[in-house]
PDB file with one MODEL, atoms N, CA, C and O in Angstrom:
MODEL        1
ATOM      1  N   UNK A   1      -9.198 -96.283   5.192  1.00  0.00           N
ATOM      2  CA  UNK A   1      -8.865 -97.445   4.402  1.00  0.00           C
ATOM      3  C   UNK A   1      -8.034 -98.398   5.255  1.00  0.00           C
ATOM      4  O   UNK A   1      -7.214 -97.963   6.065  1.00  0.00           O
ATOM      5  N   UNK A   2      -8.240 -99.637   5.076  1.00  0.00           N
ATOM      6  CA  UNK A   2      -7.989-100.748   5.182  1.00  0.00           C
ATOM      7  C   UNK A   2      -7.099-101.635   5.130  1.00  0.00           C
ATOM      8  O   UNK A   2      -7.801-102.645   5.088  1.00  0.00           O
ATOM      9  N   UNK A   3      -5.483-102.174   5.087  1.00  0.00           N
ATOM     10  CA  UNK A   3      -5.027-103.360   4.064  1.00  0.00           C
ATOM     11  C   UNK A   3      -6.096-104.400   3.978  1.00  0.00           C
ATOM     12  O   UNK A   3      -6.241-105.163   3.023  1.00  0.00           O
ATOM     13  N   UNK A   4      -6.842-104.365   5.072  1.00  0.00           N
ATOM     14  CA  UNK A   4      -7.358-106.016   5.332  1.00  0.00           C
ATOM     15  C   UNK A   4      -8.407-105.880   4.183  1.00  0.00           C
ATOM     16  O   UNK A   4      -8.755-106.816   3.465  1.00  0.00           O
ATOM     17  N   UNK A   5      -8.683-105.112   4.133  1.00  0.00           N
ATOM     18  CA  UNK A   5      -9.991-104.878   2.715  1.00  0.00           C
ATOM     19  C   UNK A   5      -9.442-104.926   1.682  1.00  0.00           C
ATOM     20  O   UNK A   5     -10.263-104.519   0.860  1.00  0.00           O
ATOM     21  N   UNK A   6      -8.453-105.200   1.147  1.00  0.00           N
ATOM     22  CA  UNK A   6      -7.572-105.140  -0.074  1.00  0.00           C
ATOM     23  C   UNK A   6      -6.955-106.938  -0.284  1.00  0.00           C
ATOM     24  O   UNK A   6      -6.282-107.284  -1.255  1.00  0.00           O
ATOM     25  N   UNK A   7      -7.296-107.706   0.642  1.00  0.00           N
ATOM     26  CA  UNK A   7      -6.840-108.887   0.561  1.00  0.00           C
ATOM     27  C   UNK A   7      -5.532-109.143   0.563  1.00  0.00           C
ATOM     28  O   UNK A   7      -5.061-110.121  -0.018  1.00  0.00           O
ATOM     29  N   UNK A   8      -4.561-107.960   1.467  1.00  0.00           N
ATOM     30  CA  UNK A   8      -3.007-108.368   1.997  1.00  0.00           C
ATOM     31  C   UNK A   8      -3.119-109.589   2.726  1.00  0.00           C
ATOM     32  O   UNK A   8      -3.640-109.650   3.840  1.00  0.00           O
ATOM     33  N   UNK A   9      -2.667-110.502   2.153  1.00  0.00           N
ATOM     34  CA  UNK A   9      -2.057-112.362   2.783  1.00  0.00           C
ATOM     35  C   UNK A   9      -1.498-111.158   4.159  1.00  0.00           C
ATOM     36  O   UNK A   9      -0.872-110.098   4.175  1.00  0.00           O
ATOM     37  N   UNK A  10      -2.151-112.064   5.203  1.00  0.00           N
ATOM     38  CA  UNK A  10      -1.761-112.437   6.478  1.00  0.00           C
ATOM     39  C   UNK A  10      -0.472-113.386   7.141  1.00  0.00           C
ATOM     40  O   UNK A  10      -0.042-113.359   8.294  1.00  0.00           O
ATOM     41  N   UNK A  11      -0.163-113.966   6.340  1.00  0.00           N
ATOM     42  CA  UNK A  11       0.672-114.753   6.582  1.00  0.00           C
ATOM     43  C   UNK A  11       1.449-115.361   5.560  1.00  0.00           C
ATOM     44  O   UNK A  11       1.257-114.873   4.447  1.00  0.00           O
ATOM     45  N   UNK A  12       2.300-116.320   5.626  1.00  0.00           N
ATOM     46  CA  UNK A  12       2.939-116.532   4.191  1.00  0.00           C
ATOM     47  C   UNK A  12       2.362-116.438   3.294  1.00  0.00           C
ATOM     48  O   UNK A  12       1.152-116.664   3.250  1.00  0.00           O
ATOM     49  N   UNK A  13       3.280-115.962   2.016  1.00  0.00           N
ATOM     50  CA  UNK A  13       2.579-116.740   0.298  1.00  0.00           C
ATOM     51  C   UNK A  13       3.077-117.170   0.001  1.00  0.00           C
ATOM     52  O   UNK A  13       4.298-117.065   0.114  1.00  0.00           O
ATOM     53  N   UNK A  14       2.284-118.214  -0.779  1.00  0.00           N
ATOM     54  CA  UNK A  14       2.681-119.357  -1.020  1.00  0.00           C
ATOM     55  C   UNK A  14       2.438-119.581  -2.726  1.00  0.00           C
ATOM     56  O   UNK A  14       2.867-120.490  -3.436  1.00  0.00           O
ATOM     57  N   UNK A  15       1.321-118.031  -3.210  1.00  0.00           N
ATOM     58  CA  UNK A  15       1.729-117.739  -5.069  1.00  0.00           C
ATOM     59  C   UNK A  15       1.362-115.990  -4.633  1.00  0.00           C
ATOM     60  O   UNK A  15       0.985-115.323  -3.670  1.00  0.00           O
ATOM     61  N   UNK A  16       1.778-115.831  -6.117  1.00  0.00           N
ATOM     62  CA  UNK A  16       1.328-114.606  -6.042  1.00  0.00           C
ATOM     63  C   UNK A  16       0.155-114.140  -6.065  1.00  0.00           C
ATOM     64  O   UNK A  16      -0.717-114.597  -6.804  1.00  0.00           O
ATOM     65  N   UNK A  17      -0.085-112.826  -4.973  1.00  0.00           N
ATOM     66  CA  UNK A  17      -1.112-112.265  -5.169  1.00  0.00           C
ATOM     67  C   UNK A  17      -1.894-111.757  -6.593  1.00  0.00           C
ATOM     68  O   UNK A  17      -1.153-111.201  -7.404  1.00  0.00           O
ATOM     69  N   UNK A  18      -3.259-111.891  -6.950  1.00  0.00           N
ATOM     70  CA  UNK A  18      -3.667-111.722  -8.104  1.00  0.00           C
ATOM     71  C   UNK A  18      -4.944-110.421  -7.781  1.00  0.00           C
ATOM     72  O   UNK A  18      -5.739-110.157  -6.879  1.00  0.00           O
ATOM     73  N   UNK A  19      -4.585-109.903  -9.012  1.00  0.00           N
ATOM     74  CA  UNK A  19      -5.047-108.425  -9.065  1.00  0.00           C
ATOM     75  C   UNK A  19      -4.941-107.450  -9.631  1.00  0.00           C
ATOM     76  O   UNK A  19      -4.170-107.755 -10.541  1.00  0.00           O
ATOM     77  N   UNK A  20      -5.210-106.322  -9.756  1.00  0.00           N
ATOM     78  CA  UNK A  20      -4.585-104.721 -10.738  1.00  0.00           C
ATOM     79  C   UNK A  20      -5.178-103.784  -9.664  1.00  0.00           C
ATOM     80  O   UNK A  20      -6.408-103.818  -9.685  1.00  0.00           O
ATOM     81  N   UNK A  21      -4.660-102.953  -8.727  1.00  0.00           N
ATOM     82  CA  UNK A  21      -4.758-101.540  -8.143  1.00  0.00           C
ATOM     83  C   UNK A  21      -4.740-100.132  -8.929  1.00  0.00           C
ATOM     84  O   UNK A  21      -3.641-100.241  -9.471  1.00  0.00           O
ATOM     85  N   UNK A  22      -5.073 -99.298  -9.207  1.00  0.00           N
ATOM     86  CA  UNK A  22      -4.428 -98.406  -9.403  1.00  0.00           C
ATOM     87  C   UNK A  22      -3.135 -97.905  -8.415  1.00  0.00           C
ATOM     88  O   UNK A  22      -2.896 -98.166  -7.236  1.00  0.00           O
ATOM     89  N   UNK A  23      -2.509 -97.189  -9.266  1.00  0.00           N
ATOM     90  CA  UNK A  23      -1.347 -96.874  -8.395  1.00  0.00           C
ATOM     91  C   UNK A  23      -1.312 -95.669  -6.817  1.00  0.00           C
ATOM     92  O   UNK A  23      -0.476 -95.531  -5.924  1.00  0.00           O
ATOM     93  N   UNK A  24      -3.008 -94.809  -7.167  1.00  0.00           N
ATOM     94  CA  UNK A  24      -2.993 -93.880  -6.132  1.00  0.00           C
ATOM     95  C   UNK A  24      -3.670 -94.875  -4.442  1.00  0.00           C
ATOM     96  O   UNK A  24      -3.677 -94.702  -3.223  1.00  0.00           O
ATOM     97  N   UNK A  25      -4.110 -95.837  -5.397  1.00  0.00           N
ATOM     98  CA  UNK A  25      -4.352 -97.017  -4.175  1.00  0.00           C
ATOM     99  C   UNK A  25      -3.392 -97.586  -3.190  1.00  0.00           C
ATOM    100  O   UNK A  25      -3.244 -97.751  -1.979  1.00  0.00           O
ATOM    101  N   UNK A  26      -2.639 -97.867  -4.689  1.00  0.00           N
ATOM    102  CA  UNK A  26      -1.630 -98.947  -3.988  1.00  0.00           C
ATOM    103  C   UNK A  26      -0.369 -98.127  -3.187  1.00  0.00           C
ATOM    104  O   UNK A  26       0.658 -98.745  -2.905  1.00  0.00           O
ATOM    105  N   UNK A  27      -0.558 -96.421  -2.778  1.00  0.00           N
ATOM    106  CA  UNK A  27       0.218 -95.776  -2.536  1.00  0.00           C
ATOM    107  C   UNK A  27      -0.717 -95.685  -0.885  1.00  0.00           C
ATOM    108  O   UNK A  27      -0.240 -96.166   0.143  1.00  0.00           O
ATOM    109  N   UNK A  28      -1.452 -95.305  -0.911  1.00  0.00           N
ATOM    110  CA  UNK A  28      -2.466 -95.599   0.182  1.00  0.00           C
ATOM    111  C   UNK A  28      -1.975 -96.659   0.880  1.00  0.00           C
ATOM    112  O   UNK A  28      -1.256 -96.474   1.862  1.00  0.00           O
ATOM    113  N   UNK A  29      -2.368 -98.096   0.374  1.00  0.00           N
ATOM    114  CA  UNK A  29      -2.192 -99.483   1.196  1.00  0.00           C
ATOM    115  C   UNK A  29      -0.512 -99.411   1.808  1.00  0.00           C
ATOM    116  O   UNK A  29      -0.197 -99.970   2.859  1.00  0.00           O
ATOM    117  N   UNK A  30       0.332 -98.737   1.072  1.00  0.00           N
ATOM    118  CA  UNK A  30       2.081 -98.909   1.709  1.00  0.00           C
ATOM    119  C   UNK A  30       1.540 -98.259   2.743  1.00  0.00           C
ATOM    120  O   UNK A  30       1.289 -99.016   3.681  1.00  0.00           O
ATOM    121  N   UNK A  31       1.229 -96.983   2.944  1.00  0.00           N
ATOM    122  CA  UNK A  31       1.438 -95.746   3.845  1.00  0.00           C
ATOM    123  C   UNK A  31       0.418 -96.628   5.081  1.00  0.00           C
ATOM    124  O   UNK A  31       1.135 -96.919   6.038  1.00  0.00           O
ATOM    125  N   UNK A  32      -0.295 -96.861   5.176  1.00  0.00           N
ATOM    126  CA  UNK A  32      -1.446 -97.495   5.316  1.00  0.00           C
ATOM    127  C   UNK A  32      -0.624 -98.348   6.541  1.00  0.00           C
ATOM    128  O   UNK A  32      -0.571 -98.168   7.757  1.00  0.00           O
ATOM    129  N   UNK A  33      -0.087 -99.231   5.756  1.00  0.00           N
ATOM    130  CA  UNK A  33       0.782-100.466   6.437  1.00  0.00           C
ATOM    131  C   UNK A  33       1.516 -99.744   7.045  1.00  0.00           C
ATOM    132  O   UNK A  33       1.268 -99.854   8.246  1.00  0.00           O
ATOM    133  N   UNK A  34       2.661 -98.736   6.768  1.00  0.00           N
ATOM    134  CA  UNK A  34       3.842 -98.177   7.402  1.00  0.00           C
ATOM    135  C   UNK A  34       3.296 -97.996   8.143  1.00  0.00           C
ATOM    136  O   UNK A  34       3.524 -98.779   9.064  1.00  0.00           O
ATOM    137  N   UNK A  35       1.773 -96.545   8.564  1.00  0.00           N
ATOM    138  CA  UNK A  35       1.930 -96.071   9.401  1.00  0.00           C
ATOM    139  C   UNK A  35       1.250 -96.662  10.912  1.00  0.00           C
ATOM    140  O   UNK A  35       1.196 -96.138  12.025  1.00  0.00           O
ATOM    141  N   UNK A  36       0.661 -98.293  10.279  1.00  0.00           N
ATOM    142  CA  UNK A  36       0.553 -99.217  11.405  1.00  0.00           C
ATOM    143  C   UNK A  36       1.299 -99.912  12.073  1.00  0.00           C
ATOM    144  O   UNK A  36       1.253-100.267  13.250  1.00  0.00           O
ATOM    145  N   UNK A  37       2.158-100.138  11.087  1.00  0.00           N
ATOM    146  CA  UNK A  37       3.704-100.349  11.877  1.00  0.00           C
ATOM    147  C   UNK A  37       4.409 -99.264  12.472  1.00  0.00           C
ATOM    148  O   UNK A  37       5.367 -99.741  13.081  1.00  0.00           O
ATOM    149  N   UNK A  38       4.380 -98.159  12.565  1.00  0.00           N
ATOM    150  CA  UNK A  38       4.833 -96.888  13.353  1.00  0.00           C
ATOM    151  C   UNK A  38       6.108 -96.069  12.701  1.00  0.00           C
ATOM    152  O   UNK A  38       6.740 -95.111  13.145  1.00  0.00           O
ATOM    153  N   UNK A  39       6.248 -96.866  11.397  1.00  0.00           N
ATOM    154  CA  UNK A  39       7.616 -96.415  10.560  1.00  0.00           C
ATOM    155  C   UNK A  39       6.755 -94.299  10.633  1.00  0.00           C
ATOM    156  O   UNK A  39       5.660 -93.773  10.834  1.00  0.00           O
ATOM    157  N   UNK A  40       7.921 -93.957  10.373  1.00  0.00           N
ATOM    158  CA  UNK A  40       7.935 -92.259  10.387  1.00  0.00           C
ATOM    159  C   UNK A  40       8.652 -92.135   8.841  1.00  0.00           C
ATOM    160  O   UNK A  40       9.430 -92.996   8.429  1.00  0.00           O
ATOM    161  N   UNK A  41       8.352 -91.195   8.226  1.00  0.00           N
ATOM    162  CA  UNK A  41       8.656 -91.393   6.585  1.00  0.00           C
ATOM    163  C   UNK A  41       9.285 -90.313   6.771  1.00  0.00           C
ATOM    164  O   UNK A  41       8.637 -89.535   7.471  1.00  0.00           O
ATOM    165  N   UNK A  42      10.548 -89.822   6.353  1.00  0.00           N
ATOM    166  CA  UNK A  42      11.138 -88.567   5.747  1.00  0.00           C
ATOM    167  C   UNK A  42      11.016 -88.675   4.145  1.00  0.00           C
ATOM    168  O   UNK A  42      10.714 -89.679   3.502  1.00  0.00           O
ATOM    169  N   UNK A  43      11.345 -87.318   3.634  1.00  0.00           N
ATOM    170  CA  UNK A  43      11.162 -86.831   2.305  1.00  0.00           C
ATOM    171  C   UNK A  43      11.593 -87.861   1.159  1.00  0.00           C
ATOM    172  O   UNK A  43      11.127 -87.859   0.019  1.00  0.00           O
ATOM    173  N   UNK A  44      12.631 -88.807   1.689  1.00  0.00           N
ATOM    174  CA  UNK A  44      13.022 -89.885   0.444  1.00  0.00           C
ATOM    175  C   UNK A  44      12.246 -90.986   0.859  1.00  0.00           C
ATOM    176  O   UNK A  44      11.819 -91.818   0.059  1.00  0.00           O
ATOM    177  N   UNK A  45      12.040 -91.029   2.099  1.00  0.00           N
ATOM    178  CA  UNK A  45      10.902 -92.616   2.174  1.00  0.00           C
ATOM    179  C   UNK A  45       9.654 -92.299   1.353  1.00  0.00           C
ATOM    180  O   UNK A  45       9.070 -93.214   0.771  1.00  0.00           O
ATOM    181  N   UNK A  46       9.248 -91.109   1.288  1.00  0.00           N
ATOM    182  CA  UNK A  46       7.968 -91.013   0.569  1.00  0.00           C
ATOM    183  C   UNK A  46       7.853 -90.780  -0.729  1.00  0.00           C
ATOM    184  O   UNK A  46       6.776 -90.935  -1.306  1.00  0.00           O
ATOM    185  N   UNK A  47       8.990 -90.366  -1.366  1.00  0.00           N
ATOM    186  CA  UNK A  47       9.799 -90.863  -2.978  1.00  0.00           C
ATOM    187  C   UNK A  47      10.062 -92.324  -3.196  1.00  0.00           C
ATOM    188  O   UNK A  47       9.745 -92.877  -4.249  1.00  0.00           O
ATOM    189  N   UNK A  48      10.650 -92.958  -2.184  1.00  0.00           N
ATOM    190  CA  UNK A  48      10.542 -94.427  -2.463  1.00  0.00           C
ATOM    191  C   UNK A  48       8.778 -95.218  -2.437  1.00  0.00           C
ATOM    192  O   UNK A  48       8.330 -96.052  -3.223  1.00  0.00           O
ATOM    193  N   UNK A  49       8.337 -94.799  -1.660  1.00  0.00           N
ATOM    194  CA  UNK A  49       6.860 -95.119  -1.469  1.00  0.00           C
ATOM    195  C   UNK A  49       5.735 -94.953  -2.722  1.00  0.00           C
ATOM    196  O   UNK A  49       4.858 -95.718  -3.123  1.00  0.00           O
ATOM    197  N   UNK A  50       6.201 -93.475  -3.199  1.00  0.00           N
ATOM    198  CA  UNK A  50       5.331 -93.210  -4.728  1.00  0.00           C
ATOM    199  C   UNK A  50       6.148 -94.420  -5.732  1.00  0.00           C
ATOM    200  O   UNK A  50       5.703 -95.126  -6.636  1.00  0.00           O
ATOM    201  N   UNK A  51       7.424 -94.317  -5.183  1.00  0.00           N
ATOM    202  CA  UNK A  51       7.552 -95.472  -6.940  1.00  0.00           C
ATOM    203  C   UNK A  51       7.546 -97.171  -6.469  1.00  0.00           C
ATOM    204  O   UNK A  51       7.109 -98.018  -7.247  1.00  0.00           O
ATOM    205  N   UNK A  52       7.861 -97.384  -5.673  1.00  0.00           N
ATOM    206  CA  UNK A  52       7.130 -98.139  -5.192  1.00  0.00           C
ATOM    207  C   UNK A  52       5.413 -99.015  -5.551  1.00  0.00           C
ATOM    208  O   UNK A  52       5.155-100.199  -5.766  1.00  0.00           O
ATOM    209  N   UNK A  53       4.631 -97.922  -5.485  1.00  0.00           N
ATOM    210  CA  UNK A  53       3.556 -97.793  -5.363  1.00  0.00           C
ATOM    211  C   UNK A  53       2.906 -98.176  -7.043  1.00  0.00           C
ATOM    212  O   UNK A  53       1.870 -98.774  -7.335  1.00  0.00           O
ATOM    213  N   UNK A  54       3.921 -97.595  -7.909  1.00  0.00           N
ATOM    214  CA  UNK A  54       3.570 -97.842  -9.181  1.00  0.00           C
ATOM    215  C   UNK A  54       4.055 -99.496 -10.234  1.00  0.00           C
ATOM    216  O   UNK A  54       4.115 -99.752 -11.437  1.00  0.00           O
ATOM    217  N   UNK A  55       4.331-100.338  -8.846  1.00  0.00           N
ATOM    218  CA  UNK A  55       4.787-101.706  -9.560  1.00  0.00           C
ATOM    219  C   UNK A  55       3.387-102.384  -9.527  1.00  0.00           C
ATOM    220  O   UNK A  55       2.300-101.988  -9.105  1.00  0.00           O
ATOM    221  N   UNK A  56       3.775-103.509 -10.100  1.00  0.00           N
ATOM    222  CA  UNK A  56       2.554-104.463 -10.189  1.00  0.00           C
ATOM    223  C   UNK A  56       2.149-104.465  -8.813  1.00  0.00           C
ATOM    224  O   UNK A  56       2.832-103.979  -7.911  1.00  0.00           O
ATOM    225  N   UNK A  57       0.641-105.208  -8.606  1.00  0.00           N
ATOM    226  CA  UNK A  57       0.026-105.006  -7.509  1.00  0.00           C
ATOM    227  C   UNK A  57       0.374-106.552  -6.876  1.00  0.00           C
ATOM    228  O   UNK A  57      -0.038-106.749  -5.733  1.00  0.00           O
ATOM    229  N   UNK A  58       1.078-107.617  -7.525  1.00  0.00           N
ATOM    230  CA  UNK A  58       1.533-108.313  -6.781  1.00  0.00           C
ATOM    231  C   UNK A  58       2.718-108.220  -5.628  1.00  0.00           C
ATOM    232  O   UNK A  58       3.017-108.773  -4.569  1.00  0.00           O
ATOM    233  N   UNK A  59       3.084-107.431  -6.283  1.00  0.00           N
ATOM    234  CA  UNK A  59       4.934-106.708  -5.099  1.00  0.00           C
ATOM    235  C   UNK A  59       4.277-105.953  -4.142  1.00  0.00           C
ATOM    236  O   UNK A  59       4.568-105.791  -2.957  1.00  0.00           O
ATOM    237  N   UNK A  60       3.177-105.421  -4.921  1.00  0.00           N
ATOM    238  CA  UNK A  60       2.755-104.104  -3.622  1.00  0.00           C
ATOM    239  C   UNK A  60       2.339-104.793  -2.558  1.00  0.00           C
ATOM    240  O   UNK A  60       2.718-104.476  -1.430  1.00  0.00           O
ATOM    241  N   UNK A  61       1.315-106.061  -2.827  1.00  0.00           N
ATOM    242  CA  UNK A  61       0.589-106.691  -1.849  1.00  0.00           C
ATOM    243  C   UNK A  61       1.434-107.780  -1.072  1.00  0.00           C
ATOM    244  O   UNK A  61       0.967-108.208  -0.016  1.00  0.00           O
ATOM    245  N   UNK A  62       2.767-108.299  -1.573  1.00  0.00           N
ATOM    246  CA  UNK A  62       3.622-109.111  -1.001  1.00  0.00           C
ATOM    247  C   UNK A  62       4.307-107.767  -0.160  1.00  0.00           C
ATOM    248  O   UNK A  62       4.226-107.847   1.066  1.00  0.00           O
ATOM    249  N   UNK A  63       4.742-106.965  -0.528  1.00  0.00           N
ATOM    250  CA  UNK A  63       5.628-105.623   0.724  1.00  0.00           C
ATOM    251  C   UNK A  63       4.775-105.447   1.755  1.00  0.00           C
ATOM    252  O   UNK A  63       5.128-105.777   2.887  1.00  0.00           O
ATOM    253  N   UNK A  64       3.944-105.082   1.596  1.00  0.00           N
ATOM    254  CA  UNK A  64       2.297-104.658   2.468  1.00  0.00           C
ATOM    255  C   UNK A  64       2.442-105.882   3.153  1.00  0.00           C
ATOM    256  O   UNK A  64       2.867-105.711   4.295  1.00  0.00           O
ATOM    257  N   UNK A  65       2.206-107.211   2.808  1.00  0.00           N
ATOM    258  CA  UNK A  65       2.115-108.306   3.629  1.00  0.00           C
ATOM    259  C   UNK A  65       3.523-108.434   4.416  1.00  0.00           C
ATOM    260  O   UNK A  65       3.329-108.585   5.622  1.00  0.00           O
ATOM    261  N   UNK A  66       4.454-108.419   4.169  1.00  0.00           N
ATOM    262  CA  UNK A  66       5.311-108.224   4.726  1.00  0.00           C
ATOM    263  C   UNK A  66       5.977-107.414   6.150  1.00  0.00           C
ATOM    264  O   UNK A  66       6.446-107.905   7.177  1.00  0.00           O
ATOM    265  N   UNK A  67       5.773-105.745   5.664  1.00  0.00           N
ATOM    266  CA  UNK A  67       5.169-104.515   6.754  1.00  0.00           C
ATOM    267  C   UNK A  67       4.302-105.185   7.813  1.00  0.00           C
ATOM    268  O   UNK A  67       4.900-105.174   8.889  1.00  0.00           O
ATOM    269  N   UNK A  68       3.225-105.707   7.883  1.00  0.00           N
ATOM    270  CA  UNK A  68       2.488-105.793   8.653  1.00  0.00           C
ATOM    271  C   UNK A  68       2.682-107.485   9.164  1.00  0.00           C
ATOM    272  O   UNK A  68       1.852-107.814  10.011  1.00  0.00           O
ATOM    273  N   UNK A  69       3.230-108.093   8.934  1.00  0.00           N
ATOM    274  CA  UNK A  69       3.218-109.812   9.854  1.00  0.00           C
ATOM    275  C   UNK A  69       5.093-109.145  10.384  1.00  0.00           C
ATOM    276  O   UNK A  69       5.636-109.764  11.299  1.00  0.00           O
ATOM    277  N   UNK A  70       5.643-108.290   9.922  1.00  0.00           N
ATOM    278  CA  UNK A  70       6.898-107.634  10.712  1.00  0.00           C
ATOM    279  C   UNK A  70       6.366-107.110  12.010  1.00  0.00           C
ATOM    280  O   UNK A  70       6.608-107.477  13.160  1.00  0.00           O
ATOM    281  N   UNK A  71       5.630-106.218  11.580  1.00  0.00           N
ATOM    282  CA  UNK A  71       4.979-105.278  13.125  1.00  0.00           C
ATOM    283  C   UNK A  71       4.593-106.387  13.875  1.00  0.00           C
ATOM    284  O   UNK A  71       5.055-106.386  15.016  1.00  0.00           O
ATOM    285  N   UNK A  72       3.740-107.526  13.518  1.00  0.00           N
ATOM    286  CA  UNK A  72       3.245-108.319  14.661  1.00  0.00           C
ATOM    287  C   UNK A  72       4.447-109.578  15.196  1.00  0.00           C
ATOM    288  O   UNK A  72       4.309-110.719  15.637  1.00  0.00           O
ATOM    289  N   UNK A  73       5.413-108.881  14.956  1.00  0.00           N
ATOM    290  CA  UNK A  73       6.235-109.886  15.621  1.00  0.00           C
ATOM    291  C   UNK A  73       6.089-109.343  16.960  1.00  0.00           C
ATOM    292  O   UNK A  73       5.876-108.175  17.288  1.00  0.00           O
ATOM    293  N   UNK A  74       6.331-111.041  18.143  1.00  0.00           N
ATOM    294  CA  UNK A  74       6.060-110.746  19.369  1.00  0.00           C
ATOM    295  C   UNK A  74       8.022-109.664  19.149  1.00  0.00           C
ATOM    296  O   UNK A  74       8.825-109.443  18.242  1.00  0.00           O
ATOM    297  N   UNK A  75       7.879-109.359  20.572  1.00  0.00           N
ATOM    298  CA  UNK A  75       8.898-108.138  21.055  1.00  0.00           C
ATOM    299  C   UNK A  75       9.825-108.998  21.499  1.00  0.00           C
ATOM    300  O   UNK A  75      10.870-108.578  21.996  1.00  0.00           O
TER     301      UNK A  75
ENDMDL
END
């Protein structure tokens, strides 16, 4: 799986993302993002990640967008 197949904004937003995920999805797309950004999860990051995971799919897809235009910052 993908973010880019899920329609995570690339770059700013400018409204909110529109949509409904289920939540075992939208737990996917975080991990997804983290683990392209190289974040390493211990036992409470991945408690924060499940609840997380269960907000609207606009927060999920603004965090996700977020995670990933972070990683591509130049160094």
């Amino acid at each position: 799986m993908t973010t880019s197949q899920f329609g995570i904004p690339s770059g700013p937003i400018g409204k909110a993302p529109t949509g409904c995920r289920p939540d075992d999805e939208q737990d996917a797309i975080l991990r997804d993002s983290l683990r392209a950004a190289g974040v390493e999860l211990g036992a409470h990051d991945d408690r924060i990640v499940r609840w997380v995971a269960g907000w609207e799919w606009s927060t999920v897809a603004t965090i996700a967008s977020w995670i990933q235009r972070a990683a591509n910052l130049p160094a």
